[in-house]
ROTOR-845414 format. One record per residue: residue in one letter; x, y, z of N, C-alpha, C in turn. Coordinates in pm, whole numbers, plus 50000, padded with zeros to 5 digits. Example, Ala and Ser with C-alpha at 12.3 -4.5 7.8 and 13.67 -1.06 7.14 Angstrom:
gumi,n.x,n.y,n.z,ca.x,ca.y,ca.z,c.x,c.y,c.z
a,51319,49431,50780,51230,49550,50780,51320,49670,50780
s,51285,49775,50708,51367,49894,50714,51290,50003,50787
REM end
This chain:
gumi,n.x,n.y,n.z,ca.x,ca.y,ca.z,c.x,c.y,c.z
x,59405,61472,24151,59463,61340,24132,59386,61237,24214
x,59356,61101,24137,59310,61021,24214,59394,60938,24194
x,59358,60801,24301,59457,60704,24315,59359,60551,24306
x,59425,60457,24217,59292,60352,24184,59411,60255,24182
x,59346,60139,24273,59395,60009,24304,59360,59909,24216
x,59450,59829,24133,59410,59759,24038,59458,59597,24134
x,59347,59559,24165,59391,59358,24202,59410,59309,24087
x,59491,59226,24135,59516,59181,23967,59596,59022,23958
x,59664,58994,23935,59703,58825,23854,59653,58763,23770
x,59615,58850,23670,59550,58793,23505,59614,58876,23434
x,59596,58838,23284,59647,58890,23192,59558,59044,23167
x,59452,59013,23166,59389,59132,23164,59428,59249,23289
x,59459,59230,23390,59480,59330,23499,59575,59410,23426
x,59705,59354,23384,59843,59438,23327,59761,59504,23236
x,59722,59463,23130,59658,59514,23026,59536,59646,23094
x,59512,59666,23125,59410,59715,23219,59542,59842,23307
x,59603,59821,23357,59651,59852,23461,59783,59976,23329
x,59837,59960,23251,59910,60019,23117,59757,60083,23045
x,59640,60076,23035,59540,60149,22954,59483,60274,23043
x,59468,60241,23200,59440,60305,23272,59558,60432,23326
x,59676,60386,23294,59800,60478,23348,59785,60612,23216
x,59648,60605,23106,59714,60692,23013,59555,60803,23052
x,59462,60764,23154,59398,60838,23190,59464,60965,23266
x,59456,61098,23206,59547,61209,23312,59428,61243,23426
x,59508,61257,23556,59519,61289,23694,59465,61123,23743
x,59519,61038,23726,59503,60911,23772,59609,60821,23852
x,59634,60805,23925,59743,60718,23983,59711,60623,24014
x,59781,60486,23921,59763,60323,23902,59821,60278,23969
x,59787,60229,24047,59868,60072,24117,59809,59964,24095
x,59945,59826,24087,59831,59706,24032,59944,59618,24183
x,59847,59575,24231,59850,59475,24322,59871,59307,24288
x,59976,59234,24301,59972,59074,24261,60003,58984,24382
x,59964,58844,24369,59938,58760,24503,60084,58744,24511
x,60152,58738,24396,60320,58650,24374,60304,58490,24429
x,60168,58425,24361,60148,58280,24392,60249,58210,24269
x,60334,58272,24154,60448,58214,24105,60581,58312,24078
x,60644,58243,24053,60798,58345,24054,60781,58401,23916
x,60844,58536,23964,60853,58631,23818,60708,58740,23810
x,60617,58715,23957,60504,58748,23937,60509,58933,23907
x,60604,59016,24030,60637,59097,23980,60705,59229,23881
x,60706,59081,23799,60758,59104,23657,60688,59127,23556
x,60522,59122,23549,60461,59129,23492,60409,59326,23460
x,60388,59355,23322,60376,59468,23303,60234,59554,23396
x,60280,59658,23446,60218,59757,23507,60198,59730,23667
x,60296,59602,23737,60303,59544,23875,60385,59686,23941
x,60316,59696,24006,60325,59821,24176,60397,59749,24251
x,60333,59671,24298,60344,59556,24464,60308,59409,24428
x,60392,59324,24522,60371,59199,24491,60304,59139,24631
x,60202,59067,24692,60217,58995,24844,60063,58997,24894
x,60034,58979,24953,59912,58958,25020,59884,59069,25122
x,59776,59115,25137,59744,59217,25252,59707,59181,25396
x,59682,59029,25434,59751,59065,25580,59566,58998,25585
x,59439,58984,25507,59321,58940,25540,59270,59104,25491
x,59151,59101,25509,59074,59224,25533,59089,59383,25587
x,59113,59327,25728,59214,59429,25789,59353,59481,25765
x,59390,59415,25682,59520,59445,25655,59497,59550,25476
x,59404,59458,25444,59378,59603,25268,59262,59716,25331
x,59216,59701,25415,59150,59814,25467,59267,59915,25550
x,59364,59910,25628,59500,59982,25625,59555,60006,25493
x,59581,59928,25401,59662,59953,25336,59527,60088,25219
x,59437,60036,25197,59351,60156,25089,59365,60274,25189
x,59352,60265,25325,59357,60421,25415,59480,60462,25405
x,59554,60391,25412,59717,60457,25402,59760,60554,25294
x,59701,60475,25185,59770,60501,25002,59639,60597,24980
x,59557,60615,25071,59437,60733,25032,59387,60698,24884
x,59358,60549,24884,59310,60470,24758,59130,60561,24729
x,59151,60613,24588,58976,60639,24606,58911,60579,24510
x,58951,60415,24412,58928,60349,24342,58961,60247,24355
x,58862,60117,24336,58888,59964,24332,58888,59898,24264
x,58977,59851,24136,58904,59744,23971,58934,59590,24065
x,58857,59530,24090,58961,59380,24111,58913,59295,23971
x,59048,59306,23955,59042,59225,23829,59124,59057,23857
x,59061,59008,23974,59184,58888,24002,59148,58757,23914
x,59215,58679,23940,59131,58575,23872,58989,58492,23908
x,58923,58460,23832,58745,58399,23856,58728,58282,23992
x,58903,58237,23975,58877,58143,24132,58963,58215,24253
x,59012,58353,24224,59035,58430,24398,58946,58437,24427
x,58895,58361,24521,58728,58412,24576,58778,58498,24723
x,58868,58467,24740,58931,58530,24865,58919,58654,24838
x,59034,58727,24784,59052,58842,24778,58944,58930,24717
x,58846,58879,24629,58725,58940,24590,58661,58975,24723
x,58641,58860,24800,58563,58935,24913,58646,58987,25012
x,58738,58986,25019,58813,59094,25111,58731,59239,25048
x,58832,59240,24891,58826,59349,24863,58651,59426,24876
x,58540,59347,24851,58434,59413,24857,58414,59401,24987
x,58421,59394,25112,58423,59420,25218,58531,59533,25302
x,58634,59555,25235,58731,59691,25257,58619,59774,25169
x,58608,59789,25063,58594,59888,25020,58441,59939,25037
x,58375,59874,25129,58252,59868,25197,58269,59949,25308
x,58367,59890,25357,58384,59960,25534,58438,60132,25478
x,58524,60106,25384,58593,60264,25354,58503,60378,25270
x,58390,60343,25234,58278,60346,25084,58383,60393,25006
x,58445,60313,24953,58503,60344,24840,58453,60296,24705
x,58467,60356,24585,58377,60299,24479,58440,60149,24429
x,58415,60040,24369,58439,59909,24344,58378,59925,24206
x,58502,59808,24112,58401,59801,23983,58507,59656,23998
x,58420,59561,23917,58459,59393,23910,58473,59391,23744
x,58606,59323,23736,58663,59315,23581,58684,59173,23556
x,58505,59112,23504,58528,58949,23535,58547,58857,23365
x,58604,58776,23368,58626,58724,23200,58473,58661,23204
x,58422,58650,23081,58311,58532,23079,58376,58441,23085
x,58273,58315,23111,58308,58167,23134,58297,58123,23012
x,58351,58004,23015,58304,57913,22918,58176,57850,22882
x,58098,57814,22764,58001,57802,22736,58019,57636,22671
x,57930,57524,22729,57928,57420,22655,57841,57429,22523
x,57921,57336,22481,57883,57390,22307,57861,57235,22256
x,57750,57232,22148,57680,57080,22116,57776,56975,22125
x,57864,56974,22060,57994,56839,22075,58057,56828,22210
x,58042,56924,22306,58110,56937,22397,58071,56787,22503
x,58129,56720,22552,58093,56587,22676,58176,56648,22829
x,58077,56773,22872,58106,56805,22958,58009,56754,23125
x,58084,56744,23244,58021,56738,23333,58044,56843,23450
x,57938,56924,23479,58013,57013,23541,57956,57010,23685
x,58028,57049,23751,58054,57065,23930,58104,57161,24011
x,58036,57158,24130,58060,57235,24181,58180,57337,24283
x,58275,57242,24243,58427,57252,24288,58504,57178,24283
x,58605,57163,24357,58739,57051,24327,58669,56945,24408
x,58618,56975,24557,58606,56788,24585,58524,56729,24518
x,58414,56789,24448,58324,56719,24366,58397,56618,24265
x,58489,56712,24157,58578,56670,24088,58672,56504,24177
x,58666,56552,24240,58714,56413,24343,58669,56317,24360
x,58566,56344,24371,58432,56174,24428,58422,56172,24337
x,58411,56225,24210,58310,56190,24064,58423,56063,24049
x,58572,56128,24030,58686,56010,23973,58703,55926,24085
x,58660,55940,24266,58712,55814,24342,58613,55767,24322
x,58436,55785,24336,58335,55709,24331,58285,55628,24214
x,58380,55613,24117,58339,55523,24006,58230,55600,23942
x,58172,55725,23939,58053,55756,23886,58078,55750,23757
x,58196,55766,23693,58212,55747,23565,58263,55588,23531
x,58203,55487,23613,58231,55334,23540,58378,55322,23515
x,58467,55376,23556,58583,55344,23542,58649,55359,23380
x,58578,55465,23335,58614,55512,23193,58755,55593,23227
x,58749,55689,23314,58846,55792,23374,58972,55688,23369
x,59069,55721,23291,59181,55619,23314,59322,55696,23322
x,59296,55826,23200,59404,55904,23181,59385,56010,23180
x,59401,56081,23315,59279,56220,23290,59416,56331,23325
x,59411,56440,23186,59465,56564,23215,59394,56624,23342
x,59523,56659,23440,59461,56783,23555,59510,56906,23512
x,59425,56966,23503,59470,57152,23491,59389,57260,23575
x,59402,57193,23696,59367,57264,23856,59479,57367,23952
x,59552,57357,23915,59670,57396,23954,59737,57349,24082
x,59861,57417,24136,59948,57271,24283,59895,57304,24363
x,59797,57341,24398,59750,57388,24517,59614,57292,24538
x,59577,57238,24493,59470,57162,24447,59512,56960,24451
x,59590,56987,24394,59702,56803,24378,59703,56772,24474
x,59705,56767,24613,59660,56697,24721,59556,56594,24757
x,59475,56658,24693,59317,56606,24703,59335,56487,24576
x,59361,56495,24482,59361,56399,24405,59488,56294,24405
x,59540,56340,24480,59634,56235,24510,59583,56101,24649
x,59451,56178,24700,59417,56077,24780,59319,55942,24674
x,59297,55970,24563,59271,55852,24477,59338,55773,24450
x,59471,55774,24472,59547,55679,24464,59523,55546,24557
x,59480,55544,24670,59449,55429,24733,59327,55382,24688
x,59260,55452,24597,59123,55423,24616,59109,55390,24445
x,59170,55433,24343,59142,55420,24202,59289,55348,24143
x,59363,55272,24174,59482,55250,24103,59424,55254,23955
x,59403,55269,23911,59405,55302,23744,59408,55385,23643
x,59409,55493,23792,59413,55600,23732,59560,55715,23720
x,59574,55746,23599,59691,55790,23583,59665,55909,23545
x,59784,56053,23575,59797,56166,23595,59853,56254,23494
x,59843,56353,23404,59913,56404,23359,59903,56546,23385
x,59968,56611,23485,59948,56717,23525,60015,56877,23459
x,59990,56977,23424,60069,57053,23372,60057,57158,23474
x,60165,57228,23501,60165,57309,23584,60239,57458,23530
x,60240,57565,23590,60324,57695,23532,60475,57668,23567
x,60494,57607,23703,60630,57617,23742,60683,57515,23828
x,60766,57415,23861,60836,57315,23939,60730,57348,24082
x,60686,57219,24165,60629,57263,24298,60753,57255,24411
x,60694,57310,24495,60793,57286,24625,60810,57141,24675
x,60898,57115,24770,60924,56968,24786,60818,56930,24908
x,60743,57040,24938,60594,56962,25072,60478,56939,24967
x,60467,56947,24829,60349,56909,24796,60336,56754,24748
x,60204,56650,24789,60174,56600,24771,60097,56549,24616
x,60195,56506,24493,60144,56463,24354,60065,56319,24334
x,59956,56348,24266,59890,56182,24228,59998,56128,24119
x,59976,55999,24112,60071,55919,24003,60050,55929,23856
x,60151,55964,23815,60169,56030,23684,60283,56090,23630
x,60259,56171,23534,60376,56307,23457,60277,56440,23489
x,60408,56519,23567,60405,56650,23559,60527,56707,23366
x,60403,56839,23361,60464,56877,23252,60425,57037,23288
x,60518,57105,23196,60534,57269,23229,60506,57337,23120
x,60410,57456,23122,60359,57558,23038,60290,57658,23089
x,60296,57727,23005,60190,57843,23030,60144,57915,22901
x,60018,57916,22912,59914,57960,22796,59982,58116,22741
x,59908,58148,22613,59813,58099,22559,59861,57964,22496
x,59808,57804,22492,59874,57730,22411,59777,57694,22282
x,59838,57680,22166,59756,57670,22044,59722,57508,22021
x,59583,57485,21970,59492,57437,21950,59532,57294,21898
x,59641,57319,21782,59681,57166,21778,59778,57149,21843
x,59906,57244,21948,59938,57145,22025,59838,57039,22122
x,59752,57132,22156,59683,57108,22243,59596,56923,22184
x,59552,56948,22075,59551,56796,22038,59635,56646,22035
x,59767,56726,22044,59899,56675,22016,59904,56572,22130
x,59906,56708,22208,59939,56646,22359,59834,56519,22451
x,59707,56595,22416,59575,56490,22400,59598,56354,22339
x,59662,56349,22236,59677,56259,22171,59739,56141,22192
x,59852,56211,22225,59995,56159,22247,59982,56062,22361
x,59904,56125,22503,59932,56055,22614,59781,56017,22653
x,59718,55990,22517,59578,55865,22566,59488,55981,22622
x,59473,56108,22661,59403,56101,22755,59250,56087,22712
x,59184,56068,22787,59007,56002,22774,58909,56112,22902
x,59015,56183,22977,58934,56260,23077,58999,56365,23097
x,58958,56513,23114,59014,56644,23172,58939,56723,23270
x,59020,56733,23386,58957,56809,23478,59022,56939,23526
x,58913,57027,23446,58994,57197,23425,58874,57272,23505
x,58920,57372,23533,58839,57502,23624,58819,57591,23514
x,58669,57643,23497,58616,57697,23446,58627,57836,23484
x,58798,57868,23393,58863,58021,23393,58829,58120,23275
x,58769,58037,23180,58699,58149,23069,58862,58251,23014
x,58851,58283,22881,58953,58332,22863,59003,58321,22749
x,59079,58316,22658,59137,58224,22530,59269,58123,22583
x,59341,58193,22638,59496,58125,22747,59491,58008,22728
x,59379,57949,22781,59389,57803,22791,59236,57753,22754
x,59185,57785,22653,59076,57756,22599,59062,57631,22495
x,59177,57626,22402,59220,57531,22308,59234,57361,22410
x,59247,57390,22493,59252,57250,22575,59084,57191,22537
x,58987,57268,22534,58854,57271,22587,58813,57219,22399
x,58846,57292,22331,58824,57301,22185,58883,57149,22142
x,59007,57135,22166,59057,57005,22126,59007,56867,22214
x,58955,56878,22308,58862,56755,22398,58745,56715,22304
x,58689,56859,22305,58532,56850,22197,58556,56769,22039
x,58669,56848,22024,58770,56714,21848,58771,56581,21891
x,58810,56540,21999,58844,56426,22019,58745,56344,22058
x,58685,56393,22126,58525,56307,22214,58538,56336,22327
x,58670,56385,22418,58716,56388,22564,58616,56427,22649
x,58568,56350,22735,58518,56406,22857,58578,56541,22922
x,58528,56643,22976,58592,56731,23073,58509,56729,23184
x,58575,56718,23286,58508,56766,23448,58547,56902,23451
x,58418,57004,23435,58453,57141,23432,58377,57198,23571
x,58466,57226,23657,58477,57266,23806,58411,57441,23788
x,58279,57429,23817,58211,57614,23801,58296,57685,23926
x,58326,57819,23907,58344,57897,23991,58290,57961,24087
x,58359,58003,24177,58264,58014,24318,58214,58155,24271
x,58129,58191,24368,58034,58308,24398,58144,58385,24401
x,58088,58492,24356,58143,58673,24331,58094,58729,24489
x,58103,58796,24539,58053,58971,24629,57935,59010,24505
x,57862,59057,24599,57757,59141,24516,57864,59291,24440
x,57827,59362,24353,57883,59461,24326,57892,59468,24143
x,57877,59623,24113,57903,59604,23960,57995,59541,23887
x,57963,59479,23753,58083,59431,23724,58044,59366,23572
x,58192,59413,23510,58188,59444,23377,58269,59304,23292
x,58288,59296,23147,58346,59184,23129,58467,59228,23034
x,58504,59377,23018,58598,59373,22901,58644,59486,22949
x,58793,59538,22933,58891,59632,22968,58832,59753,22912
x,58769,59796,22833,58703,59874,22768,58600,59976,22866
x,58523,59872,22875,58420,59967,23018,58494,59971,23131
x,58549,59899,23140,58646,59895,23297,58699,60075,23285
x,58796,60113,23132,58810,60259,23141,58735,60348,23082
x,58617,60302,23070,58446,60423,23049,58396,60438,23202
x,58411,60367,23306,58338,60379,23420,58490,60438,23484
x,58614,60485,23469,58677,60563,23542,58700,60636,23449
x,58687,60710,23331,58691,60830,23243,58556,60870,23258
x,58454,60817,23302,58339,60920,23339,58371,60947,23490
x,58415,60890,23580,58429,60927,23697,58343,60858,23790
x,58284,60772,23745,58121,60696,23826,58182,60680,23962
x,58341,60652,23943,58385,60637,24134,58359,60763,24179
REM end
């Protein structure tokens, strides 16, 4: 019997984490941050919480006598990616990376892309866009809305329409606007609908690759919409695959 740690908070991890439980002498665990409620509700969830930094999943893989690593987290945990390839460095334990492709700009597309959220920031406080930016969808998530809420002293014209998965807590700081609530996959002409409906002329989304929330990206390109598409940070060195498929060819051959 082996025992294989699945990181996880994507759709693909569950999926992944239920394909892998039908490998015999395998024991699955799927690991989640619980950065929203209901997180341990998701199919094939073990444990919900954070490990404590480095030192704390390097105890926890020695404890659970872990002798497999998929992190399948999402493209912007850059955290826990490098935890995890640094535990499983110190322990040599085998590692395999279960990453979505990105998104690809495509001829109609009026994309500008950058290198993270503050970029995304100066582009809309520094006027670099001439003051076109007037009604710009955010789909960065609440952890992020801070920073763009400091445009408010600096851009009054600019208005917010934020969508989020779930209500924020009462310490976060929102730019001026409408918050609205969903969660993907959302289809293609709402997604115009909503574009439509509330003017917008600018979107600034993180380049999560995926279908979930892809139709946002598809319906901008219909419309003419600008997107500020925020690239993702650096990976850990280490193998790494793009589809649930090899993820269980490289533990049905045993390569760990």
């Amino acid at each position: 019997m082996k025992n294989l740690l699945i990181l996880g908070g994507t759709g693909e991890a569950s999926k992944l984490a239920i394909a892998a439980a039908t490998i015999p002498d395998l024991d699955v665990q799927l690991s989640v941050a619980g950065c929203t409620s209901g997180a341990g509700n998701k199919p094939g969830v073990t444990r919900v919480g954070g490990f404590g930094g480095v030192s704390g999943l390097i105890d926890y893989l020695r404890d659970r006598y872990i002798d497999l690593l998929v992190d399948a987290t999402h493209p912007f945990a850059a955290q826990i990616s490098h935890h995890g390839y640094l535990a499983a460095r110190e322990l040599d334990i085998p590692r395999l990376m279960l990453v979505r492709p990105s998104w690809k700009e495509l001829q109609k597309d009026n994309w500008l892309e950058v290198g993270n959220i503050q970029a995304a920031v100066d582009i809309l406080s520094g006027n670099i866009l001439s003051g076109e930016s007037q009604r710009v969808f955010l789909t960065v998530g609440k952890k992020q809305l801070s920073k763009f809420s400091e445009l408010q002293s600096k851009l009054q014209n600019i208005w917010f329409l934020i969508r989020l998965v779930e209500p924020l807590e009462n310490n976060y700081t929102i730019p001026l606007g409408r918050i609205i609530f969903g969660k993907g996959p959302f289809s293609y002409e709402d997604e115009l609908d909503l574009l439509s409906h509330y003017h917008i002329d600018t979107i600034v989304s993180k380049n999560s690759g995926g279908h979930a929330t892809y139709s946002k990206i598809a319906a901008a390109r219909e419309l003419g919409i600008k997107v500020i598409m925020i690239d993702r940070p650096s990976l850990p060195i280490g193998k790494k695959v793009n589809t649930i498929e090899e993820v269980i060819q490289w533990l049905r051959k045993g390569e760990g």
